[in-house]
Backbone as a printed PyTorch tensor [residue, N CA C, xyz], in Angstrom:
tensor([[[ 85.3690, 101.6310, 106.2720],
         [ 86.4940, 102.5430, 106.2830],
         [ 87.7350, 101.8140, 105.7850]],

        [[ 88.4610, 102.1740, 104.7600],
         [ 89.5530, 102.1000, 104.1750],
         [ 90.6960, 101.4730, 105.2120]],

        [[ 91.2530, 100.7060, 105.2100],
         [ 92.3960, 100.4160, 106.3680],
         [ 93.7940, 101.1380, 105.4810]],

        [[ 94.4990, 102.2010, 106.2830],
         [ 95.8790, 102.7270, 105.5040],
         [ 97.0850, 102.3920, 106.2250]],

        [[ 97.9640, 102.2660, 105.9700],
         [ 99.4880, 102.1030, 106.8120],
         [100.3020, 103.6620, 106.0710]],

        [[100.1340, 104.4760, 107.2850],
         [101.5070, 105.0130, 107.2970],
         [102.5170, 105.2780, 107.8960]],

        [[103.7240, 105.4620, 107.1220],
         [105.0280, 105.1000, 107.5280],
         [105.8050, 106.1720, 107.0510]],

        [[106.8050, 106.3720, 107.7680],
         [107.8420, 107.0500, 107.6840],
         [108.9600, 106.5760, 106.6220]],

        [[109.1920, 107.8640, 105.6130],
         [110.3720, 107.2760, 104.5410],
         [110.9560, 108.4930, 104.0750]],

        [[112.5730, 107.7990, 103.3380],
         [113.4720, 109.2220, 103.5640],
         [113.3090, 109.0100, 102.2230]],

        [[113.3690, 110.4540, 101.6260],
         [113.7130, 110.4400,  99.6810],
         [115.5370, 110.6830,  99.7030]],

        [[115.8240, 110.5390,  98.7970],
         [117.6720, 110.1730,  98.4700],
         [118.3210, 111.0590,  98.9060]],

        [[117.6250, 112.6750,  99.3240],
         [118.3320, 113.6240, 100.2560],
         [117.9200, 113.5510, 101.4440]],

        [[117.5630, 112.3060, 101.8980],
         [117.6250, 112.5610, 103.1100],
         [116.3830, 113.4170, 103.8420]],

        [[115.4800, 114.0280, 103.0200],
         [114.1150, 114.6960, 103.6760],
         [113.2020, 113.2330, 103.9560]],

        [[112.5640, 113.9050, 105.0780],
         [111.7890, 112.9020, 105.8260],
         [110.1550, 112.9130, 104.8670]],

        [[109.6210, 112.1700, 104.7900],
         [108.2440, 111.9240, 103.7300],
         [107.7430, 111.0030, 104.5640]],

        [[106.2410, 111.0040, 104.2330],
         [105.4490, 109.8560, 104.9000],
         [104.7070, 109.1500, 103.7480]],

        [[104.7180, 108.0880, 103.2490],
         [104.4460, 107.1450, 102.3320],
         [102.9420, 106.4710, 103.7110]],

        [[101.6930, 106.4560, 102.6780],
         [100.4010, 106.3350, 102.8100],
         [100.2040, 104.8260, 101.8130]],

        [[ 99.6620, 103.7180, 102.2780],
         [ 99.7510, 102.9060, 101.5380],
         [ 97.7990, 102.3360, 101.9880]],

        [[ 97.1080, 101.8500, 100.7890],
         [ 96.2560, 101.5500, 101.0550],
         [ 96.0490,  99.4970, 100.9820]],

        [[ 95.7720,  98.8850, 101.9860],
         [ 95.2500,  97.8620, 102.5090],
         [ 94.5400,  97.2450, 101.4070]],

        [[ 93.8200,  98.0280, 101.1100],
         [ 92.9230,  97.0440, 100.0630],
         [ 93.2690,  97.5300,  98.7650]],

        [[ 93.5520,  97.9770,  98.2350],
         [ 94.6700,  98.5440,  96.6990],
         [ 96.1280,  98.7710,  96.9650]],

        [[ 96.6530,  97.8510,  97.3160],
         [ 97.8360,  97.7160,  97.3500],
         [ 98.8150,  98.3460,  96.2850]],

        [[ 97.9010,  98.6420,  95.1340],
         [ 98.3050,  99.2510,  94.0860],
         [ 98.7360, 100.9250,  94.0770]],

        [[ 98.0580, 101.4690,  95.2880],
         [ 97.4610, 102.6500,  95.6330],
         [ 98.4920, 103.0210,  96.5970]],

        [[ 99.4350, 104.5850,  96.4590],
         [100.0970, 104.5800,  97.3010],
         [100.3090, 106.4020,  97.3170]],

        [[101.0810, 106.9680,  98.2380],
         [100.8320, 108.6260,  98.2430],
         [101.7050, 108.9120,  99.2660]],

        [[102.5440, 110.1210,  98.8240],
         [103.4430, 110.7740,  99.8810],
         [102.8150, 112.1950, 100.4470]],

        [[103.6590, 112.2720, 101.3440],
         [103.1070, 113.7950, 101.9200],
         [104.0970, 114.2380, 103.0710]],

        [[104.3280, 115.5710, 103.1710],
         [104.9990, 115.7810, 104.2800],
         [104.9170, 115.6450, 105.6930]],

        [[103.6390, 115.5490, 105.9320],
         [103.1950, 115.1300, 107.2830],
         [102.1120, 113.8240, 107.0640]],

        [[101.6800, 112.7440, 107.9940],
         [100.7460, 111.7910, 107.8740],
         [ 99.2760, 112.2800, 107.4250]],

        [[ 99.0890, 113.4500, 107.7300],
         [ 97.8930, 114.2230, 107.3740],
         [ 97.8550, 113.8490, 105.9820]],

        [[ 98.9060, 114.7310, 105.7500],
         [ 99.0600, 115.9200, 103.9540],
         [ 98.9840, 114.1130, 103.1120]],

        [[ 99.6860, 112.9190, 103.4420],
         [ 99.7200, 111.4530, 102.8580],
         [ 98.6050, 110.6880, 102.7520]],

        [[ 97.8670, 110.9550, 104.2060],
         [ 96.4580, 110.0010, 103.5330],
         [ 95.5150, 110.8240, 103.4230]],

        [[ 95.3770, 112.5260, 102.9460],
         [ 94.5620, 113.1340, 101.7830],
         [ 95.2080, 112.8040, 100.5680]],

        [[ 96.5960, 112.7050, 100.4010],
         [ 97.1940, 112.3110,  98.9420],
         [ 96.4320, 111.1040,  98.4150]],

        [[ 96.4380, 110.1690,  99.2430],
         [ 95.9160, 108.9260,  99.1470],
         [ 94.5220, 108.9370,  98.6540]],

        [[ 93.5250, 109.6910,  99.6060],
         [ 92.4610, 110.1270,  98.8990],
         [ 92.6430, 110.6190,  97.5510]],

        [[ 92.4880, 111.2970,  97.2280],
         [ 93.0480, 112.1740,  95.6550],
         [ 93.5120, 110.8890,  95.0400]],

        [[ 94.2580, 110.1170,  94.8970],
         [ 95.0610, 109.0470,  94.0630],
         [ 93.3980, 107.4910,  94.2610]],

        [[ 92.8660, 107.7940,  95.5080],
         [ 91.5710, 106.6250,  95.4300],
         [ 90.7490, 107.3310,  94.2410]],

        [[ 90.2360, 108.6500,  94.2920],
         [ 89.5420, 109.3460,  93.3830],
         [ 89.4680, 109.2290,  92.1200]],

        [[ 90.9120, 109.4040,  92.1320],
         [ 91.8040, 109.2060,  90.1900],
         [ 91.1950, 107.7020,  90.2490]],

        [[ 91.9690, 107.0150,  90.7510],
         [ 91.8350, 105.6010,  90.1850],
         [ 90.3170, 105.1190,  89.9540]],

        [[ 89.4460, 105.9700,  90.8950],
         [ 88.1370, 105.2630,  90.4870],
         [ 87.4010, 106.3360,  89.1390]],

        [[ 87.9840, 106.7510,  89.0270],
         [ 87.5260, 107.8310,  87.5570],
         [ 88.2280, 107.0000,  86.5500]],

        [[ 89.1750, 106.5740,  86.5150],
         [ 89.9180, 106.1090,  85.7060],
         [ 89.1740, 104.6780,  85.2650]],

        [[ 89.2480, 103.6570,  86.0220],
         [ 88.4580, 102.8780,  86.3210],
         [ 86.8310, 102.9040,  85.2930]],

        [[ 85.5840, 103.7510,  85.5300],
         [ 84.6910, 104.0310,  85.2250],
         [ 84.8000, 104.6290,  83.9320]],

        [[ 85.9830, 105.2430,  82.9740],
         [ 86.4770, 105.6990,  81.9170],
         [ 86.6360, 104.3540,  81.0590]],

        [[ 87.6530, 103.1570,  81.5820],
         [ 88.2240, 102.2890,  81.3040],
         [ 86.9410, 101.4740,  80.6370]],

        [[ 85.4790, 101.4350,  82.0530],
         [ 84.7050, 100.6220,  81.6350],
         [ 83.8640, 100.8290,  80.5870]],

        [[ 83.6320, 102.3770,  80.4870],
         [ 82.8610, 102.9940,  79.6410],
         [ 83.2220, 103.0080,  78.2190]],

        [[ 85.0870, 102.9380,  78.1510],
         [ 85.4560, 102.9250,  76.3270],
         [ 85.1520, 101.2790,  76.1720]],

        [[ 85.9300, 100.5560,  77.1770],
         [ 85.7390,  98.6060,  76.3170],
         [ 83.9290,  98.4160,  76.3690]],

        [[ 83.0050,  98.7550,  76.9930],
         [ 81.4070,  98.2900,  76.5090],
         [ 81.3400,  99.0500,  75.0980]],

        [[ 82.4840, 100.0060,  74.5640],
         [ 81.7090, 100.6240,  73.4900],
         [ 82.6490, 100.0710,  72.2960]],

        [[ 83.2530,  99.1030,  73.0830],
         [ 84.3420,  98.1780,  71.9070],
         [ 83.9650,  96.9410,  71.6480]],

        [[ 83.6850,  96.7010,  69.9550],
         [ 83.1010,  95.5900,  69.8600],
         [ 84.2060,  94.3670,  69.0170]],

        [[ 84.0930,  93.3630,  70.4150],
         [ 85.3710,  92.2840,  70.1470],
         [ 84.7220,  91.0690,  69.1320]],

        [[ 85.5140,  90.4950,  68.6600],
         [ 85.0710,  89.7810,  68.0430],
         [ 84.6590,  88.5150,  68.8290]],

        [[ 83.6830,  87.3810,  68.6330],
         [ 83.0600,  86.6680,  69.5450],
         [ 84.3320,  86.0250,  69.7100]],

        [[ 85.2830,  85.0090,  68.5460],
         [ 86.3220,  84.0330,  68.7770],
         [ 88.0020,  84.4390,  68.1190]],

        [[ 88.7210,  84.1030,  68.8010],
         [ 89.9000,  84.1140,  68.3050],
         [ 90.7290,  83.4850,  68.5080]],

        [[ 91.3100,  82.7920,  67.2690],
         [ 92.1120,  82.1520,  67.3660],
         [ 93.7710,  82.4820,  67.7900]],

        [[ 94.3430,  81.7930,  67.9840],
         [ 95.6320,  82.3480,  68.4950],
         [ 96.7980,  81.1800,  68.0930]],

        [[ 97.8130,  81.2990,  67.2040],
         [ 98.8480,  80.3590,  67.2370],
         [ 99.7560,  81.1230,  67.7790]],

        [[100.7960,  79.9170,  68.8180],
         [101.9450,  80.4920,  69.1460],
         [102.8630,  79.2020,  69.2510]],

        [[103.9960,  79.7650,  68.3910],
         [105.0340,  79.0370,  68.2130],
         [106.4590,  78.9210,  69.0530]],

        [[106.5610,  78.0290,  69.7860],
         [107.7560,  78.1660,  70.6210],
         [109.0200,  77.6720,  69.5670]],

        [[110.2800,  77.8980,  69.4330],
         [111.1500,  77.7350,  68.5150],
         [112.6630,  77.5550,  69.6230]],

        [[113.3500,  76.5710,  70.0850],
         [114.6240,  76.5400,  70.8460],
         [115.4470,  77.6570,  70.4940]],

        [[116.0900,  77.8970,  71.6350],
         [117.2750,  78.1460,  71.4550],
         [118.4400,  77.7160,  70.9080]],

        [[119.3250,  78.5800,  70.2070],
         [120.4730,  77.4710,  69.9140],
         [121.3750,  76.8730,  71.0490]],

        [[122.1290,  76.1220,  71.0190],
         [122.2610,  75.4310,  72.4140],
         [121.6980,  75.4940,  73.5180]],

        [[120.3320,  75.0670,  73.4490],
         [119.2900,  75.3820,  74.9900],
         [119.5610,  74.1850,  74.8960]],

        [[119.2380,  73.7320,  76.3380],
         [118.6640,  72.0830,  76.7740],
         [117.6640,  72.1420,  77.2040]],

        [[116.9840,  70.9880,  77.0460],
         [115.3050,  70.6940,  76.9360],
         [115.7040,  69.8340,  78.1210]],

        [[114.7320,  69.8810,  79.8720],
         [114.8260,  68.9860,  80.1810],
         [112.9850,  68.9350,  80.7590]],

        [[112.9560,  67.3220,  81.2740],
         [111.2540,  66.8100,  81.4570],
         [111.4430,  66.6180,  82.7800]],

        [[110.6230,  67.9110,  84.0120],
         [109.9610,  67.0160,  84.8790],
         [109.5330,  65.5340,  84.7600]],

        [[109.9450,  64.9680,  85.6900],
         [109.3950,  63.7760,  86.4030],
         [108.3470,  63.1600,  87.3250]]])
């Protein structure tokens, strides 16, 4: 079972909202007017993300990368930067 924290939070007028935050997707978050209505939001937003997810994996296996790549990258100063060296 999912561990959720919810909490009480005001939007900029001042209405009361309950912000649903999930434990293990920290990424994952959902309002609602009551704690109920927030962690079904939450559900619905786990749903998306794992559709999304399974979409994501399904276009890159059908993308074919090249085995090697090279990469140059050039750092160039600033004008009056100072360069200094850990010790």
């Amino acid at each position: 079972m999912p561990r959720v924290l919810i909490q009480s939070d005001r939007l900029t007028d001042n209405t009361l909202v309950y912000l649903a935050l999930d434990y293990n997707q920290p990424s994952l978050m959902a309002h609602g007017s009551t704690p109920d209505e927030a962690e079904a939001n939450l559900e619905d937003a786990r749903a998306l993300h794992g559709m999304i997810v399974a979409r994501r994996s399904q276009e890159e296996s059908a993308i074919a990368y090249p085995t090697s790549q090279a990469v140059k990258i050039v750092f160039a100063p600033r004008e009056n930067a100072t360069v200094t060296h850990a010790s």
